[in-house]
DRENPA-3360 file (N, C-alpha, C; in nm, 2 decimals, always signed):
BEGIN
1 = XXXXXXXX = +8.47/+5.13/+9.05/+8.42/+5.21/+9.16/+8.28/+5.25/+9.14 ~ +8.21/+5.20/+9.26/+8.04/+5.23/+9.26/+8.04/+5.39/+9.29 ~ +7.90/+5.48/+9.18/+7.90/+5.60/+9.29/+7.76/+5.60/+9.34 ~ +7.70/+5.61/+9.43/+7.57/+5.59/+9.45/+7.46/+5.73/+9.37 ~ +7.41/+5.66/+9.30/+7.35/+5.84/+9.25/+7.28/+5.91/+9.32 ~ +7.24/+5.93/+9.46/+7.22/+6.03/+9.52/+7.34/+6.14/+9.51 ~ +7.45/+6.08/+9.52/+7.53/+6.17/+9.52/+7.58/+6.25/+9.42 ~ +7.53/+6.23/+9.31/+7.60/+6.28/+9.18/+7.62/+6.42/+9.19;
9 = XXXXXXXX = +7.52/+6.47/+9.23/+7.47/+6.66/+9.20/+7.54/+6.72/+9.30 ~ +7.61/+6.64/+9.41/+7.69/+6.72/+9.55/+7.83/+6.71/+9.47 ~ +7.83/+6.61/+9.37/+7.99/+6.57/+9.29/+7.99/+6.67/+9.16 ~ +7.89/+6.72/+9.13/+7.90/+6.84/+9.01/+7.88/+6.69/+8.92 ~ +7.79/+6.63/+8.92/+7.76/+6.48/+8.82/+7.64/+6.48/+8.74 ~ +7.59/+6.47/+8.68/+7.48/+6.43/+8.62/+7.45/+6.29/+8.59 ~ +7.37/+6.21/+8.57/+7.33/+6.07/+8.49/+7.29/+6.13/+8.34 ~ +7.35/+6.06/+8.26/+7.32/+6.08/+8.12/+7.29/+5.95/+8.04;
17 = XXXXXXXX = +7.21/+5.91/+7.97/+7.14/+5.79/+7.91/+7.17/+5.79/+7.72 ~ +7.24/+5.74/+7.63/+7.29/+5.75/+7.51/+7.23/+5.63/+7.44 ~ +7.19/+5.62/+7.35/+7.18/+5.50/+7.29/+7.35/+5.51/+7.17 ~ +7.42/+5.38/+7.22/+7.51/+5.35/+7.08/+7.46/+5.20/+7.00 ~ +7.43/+5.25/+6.89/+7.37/+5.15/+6.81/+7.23/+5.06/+6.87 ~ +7.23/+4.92/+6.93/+7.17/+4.85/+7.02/+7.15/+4.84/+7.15 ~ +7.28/+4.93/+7.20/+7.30/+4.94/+7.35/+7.26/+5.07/+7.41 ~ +7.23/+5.07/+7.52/+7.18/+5.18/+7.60/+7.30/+5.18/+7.72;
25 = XXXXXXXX = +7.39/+5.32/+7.68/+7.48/+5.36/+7.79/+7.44/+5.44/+7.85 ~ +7.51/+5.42/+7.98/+7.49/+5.58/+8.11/+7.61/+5.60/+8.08 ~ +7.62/+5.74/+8.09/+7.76/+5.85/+8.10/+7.77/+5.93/+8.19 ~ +7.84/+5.98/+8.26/+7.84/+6.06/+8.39/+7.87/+6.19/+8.32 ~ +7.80/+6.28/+8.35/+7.82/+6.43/+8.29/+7.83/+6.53/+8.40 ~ +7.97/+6.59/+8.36/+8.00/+6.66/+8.46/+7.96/+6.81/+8.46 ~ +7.94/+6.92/+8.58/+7.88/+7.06/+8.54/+8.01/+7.15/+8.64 ~ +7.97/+7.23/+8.62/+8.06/+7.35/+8.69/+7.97/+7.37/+8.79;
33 = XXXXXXXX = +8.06/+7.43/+8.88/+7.98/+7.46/+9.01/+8.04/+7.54/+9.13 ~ +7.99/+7.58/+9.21/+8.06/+7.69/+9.34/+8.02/+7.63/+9.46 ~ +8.14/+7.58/+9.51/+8.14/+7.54/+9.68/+8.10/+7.69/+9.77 ~ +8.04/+7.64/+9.87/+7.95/+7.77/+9.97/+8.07/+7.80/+9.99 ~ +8.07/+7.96/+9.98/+8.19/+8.07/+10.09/+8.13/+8.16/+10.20 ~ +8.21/+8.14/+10.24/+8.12/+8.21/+10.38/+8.18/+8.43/+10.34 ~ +8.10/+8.48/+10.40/+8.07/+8.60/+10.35/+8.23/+8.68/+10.43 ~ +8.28/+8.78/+10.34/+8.38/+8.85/+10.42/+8.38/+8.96/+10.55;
41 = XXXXXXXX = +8.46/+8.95/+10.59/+8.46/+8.98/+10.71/+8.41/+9.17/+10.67 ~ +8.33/+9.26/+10.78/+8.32/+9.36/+10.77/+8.43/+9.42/+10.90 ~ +8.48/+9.51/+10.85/+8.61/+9.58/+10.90/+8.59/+9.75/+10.92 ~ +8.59/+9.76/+11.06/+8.60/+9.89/+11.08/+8.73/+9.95/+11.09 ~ +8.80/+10.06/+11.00/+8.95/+10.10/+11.02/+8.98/+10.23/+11.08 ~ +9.10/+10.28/+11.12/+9.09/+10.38/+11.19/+9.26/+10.44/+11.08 ~ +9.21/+10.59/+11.07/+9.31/+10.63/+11.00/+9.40/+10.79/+11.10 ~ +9.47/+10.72/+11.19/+9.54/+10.84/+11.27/+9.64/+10.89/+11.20;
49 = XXXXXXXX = +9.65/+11.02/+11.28/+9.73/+11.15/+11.23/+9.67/+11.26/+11.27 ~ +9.77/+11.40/+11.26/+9.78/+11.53/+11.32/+9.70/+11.59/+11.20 ~ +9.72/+11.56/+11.05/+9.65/+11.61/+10.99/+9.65/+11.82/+10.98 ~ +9.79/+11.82/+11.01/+9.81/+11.98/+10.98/+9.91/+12.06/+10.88 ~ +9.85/+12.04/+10.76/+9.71/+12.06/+10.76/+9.71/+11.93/+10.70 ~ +9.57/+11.91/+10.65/+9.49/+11.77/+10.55/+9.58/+11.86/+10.40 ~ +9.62/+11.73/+10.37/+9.66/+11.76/+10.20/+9.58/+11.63/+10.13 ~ +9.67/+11.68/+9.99/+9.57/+11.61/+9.87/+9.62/+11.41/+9.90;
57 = XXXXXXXX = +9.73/+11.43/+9.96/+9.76/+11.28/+9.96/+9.69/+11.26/+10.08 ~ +9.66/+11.31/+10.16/+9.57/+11.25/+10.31/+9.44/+11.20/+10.25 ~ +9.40/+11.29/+10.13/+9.25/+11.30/+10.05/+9.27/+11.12/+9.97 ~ +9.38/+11.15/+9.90/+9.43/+10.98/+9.79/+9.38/+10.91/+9.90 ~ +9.42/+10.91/+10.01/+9.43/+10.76/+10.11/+9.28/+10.74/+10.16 ~ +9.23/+10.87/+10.17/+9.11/+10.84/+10.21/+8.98/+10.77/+10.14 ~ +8.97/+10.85/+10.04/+8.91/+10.78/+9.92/+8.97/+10.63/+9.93 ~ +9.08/+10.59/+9.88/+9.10/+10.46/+9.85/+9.09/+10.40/+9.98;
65 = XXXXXXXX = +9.15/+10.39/+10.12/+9.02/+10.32/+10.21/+8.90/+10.33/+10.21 ~ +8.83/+10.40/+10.17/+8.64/+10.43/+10.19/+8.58/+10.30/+10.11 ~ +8.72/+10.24/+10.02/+8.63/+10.11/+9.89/+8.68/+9.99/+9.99 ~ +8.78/+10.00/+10.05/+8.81/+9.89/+10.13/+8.75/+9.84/+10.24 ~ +8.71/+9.92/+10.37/+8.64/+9.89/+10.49/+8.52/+9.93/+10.43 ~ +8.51/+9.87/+10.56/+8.32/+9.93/+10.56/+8.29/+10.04/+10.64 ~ +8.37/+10.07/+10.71/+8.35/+10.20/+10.82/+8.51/+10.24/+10.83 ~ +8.55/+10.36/+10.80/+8.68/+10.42/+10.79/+8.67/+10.58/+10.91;
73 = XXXXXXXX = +8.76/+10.58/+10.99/+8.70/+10.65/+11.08/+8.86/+10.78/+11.06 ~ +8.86/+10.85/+10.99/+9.00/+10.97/+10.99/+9.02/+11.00/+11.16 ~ +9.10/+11.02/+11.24/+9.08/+11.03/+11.38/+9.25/+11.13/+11.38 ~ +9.21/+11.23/+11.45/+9.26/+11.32/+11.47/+9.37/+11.30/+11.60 ~ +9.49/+11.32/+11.60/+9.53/+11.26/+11.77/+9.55/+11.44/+11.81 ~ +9.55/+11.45/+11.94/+9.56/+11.55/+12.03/+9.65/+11.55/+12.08 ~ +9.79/+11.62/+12.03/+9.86/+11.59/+12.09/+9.94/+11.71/+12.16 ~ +9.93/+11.71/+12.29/+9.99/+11.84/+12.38/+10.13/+11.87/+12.37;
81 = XXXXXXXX = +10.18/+11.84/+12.34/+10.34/+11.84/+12.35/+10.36/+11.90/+12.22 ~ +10.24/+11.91/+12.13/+10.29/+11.99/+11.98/+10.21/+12.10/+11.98 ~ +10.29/+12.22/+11.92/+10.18/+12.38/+11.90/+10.15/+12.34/+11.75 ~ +10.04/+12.31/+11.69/+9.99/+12.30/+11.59/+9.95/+12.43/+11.51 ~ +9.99/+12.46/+11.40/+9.92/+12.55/+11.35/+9.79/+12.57/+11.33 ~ +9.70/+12.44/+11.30/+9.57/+12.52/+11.29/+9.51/+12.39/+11.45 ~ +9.42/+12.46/+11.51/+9.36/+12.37/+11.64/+9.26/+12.25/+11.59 ~ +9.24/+12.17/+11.67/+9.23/+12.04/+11.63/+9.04/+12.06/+11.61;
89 = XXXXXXXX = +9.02/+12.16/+11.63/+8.86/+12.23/+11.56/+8.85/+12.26/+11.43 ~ +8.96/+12.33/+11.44/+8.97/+12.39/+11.25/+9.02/+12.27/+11.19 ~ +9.07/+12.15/+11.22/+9.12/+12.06/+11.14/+9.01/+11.94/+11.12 ~ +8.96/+11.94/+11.26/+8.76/+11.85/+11.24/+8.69/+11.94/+11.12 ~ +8.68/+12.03/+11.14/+8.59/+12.13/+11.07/+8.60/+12.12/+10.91 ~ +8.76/+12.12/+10.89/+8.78/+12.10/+10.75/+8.81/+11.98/+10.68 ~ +8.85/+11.86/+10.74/+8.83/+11.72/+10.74/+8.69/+11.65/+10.73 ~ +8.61/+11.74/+10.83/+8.41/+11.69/+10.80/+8.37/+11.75/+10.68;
97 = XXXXXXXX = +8.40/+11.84/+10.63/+8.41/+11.87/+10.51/+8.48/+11.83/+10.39 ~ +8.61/+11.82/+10.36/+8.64/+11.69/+10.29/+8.60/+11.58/+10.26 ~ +8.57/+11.52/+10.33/+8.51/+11.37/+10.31/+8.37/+11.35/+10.35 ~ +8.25/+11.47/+10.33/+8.19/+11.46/+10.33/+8.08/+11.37/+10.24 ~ +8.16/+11.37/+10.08/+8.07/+11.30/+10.00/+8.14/+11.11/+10.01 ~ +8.16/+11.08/+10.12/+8.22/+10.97/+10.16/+8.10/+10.89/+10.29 ~ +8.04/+10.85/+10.19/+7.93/+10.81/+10.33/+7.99/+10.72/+10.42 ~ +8.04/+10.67/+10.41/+8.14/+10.54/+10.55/+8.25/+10.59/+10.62;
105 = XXXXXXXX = +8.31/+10.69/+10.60/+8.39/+10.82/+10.65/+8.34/+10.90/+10.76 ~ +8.37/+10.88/+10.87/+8.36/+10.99/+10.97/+8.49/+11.06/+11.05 ~ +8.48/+11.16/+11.08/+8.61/+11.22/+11.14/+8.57/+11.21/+11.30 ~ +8.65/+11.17/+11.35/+8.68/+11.20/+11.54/+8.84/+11.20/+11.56 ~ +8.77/+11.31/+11.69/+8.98/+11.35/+11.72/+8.94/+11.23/+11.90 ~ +9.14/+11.19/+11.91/+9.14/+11.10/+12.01/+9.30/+11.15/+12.09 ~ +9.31/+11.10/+12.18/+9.44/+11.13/+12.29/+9.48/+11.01/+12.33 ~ +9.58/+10.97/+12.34/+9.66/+10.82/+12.44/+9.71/+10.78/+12.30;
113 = XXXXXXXX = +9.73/+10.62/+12.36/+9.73/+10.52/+12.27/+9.68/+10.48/+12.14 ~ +9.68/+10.45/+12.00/+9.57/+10.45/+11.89/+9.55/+10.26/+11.93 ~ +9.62/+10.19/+12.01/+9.56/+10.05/+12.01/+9.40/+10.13/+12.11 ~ +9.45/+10.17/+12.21/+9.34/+10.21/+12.29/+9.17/+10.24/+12.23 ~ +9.25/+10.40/+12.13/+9.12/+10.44/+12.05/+9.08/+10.35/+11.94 ~ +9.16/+10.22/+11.91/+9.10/+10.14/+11.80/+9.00/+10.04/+11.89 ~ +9.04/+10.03/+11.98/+8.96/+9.92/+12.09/+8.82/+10.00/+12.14 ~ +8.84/+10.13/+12.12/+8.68/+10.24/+12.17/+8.62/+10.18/+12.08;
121 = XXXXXXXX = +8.67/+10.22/+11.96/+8.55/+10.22/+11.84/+8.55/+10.12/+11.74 ~ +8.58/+10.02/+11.81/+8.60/+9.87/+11.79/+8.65/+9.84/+11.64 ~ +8.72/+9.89/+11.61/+8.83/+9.89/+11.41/+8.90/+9.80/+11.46 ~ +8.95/+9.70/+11.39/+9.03/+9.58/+11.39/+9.13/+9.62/+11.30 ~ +9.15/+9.74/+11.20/+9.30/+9.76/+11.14/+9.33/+9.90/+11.12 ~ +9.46/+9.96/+11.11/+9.49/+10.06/+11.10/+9.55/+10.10/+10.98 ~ +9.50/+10.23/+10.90/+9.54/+10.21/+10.81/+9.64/+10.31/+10.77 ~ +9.76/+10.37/+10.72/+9.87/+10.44/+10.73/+9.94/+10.39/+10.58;
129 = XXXXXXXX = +9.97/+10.56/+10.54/+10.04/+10.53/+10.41/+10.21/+10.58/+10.47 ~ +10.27/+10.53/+10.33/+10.39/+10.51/+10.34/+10.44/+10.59/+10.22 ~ +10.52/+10.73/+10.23/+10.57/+10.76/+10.13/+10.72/+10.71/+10.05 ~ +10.82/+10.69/+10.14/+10.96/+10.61/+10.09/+10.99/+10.54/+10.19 ~ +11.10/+10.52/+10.17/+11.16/+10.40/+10.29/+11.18/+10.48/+10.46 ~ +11.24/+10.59/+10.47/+11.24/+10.65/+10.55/+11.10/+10.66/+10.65 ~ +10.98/+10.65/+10.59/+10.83/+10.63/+10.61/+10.81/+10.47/+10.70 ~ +10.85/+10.41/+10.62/+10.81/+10.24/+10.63/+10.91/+10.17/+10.78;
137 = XXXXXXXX = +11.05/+10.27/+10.78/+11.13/+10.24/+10.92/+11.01/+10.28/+11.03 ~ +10.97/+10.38/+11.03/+10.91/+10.43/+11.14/+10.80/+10.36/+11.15 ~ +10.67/+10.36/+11.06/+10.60/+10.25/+11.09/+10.58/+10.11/+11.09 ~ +10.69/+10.05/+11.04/+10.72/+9.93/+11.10/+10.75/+9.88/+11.23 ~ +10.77/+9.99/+11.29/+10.81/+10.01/+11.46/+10.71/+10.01/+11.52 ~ +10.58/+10.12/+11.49/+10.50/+10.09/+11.55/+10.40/+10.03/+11.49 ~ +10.34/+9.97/+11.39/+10.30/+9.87/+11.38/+10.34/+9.73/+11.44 ~ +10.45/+9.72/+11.52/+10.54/+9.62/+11.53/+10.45/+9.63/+11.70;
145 = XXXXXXXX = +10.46/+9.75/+11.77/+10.44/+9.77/+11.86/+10.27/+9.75/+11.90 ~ +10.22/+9.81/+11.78/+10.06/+9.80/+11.81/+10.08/+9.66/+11.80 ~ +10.11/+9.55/+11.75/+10.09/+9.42/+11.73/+10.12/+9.39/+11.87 ~ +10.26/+9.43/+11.96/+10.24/+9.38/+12.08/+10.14/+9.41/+12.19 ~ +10.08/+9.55/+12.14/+9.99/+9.61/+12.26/+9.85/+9.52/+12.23 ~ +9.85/+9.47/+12.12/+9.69/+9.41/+12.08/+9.70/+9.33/+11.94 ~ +9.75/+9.23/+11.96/+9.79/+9.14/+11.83/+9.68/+9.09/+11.75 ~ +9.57/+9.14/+11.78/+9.43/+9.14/+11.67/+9.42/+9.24/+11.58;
153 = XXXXXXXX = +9.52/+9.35/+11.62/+9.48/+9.48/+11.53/+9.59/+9.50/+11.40 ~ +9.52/+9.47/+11.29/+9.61/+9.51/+11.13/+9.68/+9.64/+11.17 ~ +9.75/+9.65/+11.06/+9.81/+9.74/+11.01/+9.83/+9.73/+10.87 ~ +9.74/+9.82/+10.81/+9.73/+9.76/+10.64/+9.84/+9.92/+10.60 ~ +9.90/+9.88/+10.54/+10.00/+9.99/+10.46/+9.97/+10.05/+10.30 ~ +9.92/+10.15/+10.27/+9.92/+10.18/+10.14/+10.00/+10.29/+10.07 ~ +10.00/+10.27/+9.97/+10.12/+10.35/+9.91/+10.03/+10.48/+9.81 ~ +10.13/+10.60/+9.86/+10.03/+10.68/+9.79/+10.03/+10.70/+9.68;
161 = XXXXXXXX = +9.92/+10.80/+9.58/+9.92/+10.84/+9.47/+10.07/+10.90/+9.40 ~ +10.11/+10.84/+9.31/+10.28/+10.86/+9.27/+10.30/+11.06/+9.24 ~ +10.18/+11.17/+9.25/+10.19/+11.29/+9.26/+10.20/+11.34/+9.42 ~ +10.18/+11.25/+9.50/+10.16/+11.30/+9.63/+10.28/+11.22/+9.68 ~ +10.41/+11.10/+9.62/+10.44/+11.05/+9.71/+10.55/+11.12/+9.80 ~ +10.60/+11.25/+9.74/+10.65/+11.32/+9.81/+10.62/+11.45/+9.97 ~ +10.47/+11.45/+9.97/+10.39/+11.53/+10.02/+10.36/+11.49/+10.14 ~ +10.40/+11.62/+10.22/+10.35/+11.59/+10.39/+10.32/+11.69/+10.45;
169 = XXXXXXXX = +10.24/+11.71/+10.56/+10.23/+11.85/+10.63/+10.29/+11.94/+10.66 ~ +10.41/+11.93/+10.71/+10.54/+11.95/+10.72/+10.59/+12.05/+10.60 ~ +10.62/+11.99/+10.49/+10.67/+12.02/+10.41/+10.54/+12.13/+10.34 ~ +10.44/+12.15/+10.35/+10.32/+12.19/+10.32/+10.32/+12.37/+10.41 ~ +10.32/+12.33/+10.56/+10.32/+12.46/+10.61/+10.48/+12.52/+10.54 ~ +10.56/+12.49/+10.53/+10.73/+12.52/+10.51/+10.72/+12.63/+10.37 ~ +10.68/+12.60/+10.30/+10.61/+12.62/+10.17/+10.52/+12.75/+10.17 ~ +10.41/+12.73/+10.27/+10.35/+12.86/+10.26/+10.39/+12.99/+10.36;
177 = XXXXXXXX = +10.46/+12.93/+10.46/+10.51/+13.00/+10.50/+10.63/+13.11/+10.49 ~ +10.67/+13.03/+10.37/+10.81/+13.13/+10.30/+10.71/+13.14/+10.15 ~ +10.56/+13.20/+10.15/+10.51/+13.21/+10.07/+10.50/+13.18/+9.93 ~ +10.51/+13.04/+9.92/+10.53/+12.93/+9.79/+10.40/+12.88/+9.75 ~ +10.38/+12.82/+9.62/+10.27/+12.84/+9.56/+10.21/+12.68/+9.65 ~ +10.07/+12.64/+9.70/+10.09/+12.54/+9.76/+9.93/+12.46/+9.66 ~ +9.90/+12.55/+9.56/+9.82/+12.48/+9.46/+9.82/+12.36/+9.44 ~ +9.74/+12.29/+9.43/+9.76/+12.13/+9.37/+9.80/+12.03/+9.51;
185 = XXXXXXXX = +9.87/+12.10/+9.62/+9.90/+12.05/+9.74/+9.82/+11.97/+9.80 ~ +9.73/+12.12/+9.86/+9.60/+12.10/+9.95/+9.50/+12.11/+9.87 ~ +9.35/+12.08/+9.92/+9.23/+12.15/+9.89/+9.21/+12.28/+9.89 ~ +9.13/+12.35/+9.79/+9.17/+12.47/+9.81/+9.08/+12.56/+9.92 ~ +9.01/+12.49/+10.02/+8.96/+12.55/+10.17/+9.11/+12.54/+10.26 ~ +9.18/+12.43/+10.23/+9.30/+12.40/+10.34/+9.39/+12.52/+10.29 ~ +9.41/+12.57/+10.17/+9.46/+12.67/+10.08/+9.47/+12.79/+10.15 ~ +9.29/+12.87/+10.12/+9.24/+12.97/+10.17/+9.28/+12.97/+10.36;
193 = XXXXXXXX = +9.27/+12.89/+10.40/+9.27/+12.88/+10.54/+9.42/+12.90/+10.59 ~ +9.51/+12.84/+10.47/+9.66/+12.87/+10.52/+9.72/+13.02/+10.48 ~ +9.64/+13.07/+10.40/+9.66/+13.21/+10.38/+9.60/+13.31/+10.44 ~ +9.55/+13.23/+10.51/+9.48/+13.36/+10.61/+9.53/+13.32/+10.74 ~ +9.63/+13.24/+10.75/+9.68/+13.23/+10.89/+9.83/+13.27/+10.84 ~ +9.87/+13.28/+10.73/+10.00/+13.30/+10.73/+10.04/+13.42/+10.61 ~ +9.98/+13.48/+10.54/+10.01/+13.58/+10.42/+9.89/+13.70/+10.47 ~ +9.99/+13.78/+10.55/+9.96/+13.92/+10.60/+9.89/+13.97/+10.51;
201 = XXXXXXXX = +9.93/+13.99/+10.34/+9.86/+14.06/+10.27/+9.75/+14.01/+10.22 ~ +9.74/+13.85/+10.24/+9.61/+13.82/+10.21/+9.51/+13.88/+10.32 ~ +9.56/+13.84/+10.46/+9.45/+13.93/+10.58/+9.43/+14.03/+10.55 ~ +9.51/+14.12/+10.49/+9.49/+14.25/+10.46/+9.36/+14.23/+10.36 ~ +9.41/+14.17/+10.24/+9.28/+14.18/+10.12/+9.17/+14.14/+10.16 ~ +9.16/+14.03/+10.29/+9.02/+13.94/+10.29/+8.94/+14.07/+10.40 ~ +9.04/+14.16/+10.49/+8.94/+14.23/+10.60/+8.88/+14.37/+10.51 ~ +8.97/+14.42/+10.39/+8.96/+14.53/+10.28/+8.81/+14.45/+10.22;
209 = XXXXXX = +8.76/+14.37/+10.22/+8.67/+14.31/+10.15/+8.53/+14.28/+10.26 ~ +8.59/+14.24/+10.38/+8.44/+14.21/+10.46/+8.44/+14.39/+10.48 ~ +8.51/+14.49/+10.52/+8.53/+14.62/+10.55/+8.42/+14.69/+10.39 ~ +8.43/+14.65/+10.26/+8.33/+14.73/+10.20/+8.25/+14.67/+10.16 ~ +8.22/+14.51/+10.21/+8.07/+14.43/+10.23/+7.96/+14.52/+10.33 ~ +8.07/+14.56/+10.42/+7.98/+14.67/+10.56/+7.93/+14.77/+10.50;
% end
């Protein structure tokens, strides 16, 4: 087999020249080497939810998307048909603060469809954790569904931190509202914030306090 030696160095080849005894050999010497890759794709993601309140596992997921995309957008849905406990201001308000030291993290609240608001702000995946199986029925439905509404858009699933995999909003207001300790839950602004909308005697101690700041 001829190889032409132009080609050697596109073959990872070298020409190598030996003397054995009287004779002068060529040897072909082979190198290591990296075929071109073309660069990875940059991905804008969108992370929906009501977010009432933000807990420590909303925080897990957030952080660990912020390494993944390149732009992670937390997006708030508005949804009329639910009385929310805190309004979708106080949950911007405390969310832009959370993930403040997250530079590729931005918060926006959105209404309709999330294939819709992923096509606004042009994210090609959505990202949604899953706590048990009970979790994974439901959004396998509608990831199943955003796939039909717009079959370009992911749905990347992550699983959360094994302290949080029990933890949901739900079970979060339930808790403080039959005044249970909710430490370690939330952040301790989402904390402060639930105690002042829900533990009378905290209102009492926080207005006892702006009252002899006056």
């Amino acid at each position: 087999m001829r190889i032409n030696e132009s080609s050697l160095p596109r073959l990872g080849l070298s020409r190598m020249t030996v003397d054995v005894g009287k004779q002068r050999v060529v040897r072909l010497r082979t190198h290591s080497f990296r075929l071109p890759r073309g660069s990875l794709r940059k991905v804008t993601a969108i992370y929906p939810g009501s977010f009432d309140p933000p807990t420590n596992g909303h925080l897990d997921l957030i952080e660990r998307g912020s390494h993944i995309f390149e732009e992670l957008v937390v997006a708030i849905l508005r949804n009329a048909d639910k009385t929310p406990l805190f309004s979708v201001g106080e949950r911007r308000t405390m969310l832009e603060y959370l993930t403040a030291k997250f530079k590729n993290v931005r918060v926006d609240t959105f209404d309709g469809l999330t294939v819709d608001y992923a096509a606004k702000v042009k994210a090609g995946a959505v990202l949604r954790g899953i706590r048990a199986l009970s979790d994974y029925e439901y959004e396998l439905q509608m990831a199943l569904m955003n796939r039909k509404l717009r079959p370009d858009l992911e749905t990347v699933f992550m699983m959360p931190a094994e302290q949080y995999s029990y933890l949901s909003s739900r079970l979060v207001r339930e808790v403080a509202r039959l005044g249970g300790d909710i430490s370690g839950l939330v952040p301790e602004i989402v904390e402060q914030r639930l105690k002042a909308k829900l533990d009378p005697a905290y209102k009492l101690q926080t207005r006892k306090v702006k009252v002899g700041k006056v």
